[in-house]
C-alpha positions as protocol buffer text, in pm:
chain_id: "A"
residue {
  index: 1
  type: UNK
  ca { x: -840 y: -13500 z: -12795 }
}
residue {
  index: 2
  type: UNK
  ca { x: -857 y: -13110 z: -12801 }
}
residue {
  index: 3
  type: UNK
  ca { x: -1216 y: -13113 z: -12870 }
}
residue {
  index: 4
  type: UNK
  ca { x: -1274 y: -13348 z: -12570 }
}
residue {
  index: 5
  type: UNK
  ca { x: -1104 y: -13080 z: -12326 }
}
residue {
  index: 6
  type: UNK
  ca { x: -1326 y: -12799 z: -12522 }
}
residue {
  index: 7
  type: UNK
  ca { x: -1635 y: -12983 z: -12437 }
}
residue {
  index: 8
  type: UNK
  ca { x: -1566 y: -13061 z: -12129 }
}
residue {
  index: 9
  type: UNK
  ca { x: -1516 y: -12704 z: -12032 }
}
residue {
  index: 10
  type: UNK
  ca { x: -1816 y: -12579 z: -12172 }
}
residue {
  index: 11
  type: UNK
  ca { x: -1980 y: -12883 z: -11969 }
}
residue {
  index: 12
  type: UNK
  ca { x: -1825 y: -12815 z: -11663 }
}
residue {
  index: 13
  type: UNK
  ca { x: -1840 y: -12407 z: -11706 }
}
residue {
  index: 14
  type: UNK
  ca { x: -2279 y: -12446 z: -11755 }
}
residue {
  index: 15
  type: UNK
  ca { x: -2280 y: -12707 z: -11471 }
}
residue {
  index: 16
  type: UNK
  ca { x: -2105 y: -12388 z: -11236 }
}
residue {
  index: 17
  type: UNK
  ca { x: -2358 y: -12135 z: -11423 }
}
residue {
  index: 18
  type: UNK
  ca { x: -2613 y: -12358 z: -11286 }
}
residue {
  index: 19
  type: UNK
  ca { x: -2490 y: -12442 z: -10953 }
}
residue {
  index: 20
  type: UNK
  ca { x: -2376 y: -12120 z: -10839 }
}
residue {
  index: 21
  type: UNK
  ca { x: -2570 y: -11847 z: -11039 }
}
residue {
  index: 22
  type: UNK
  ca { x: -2914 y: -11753 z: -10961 }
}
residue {
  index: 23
  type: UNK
  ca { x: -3179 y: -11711 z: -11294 }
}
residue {
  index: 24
  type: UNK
  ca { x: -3430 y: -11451 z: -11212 }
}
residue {
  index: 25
  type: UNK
  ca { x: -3764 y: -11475 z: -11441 }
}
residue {
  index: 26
  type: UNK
  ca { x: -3967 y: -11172 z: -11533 }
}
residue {
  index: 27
  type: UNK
  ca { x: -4304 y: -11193 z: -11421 }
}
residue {
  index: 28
  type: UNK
  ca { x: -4569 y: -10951 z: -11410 }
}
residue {
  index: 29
  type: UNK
  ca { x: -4682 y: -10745 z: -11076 }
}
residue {
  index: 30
  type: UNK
  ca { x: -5000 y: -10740 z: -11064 }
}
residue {
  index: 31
  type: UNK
  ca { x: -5325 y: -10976 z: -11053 }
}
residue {
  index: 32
  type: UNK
  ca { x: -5627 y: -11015 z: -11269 }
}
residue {
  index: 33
  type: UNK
  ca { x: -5980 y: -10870 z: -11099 }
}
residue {
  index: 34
  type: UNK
  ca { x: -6070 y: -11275 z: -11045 }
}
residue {
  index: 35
  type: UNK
  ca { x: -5788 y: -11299 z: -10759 }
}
């Protein structure tokens, strides 16, 4: 039963990570010659 409640807080803790939190991807800042 303990392990239930564990998982279910990780569970619930990533579905508020994703909800709530913003995930910001590095890209690069400038174009090839083509574009």
């Amino acid at each position: 039963m303990i392990r239930d409640i564990q998982v279910f807080d990780i569970i619930e803790k990533e579905r508020l990570r994703q909800t709530e939190g913003i995930e910001l991807i590095a890209s690069e800042n400038f174009v090839s010659q083509q574009v």
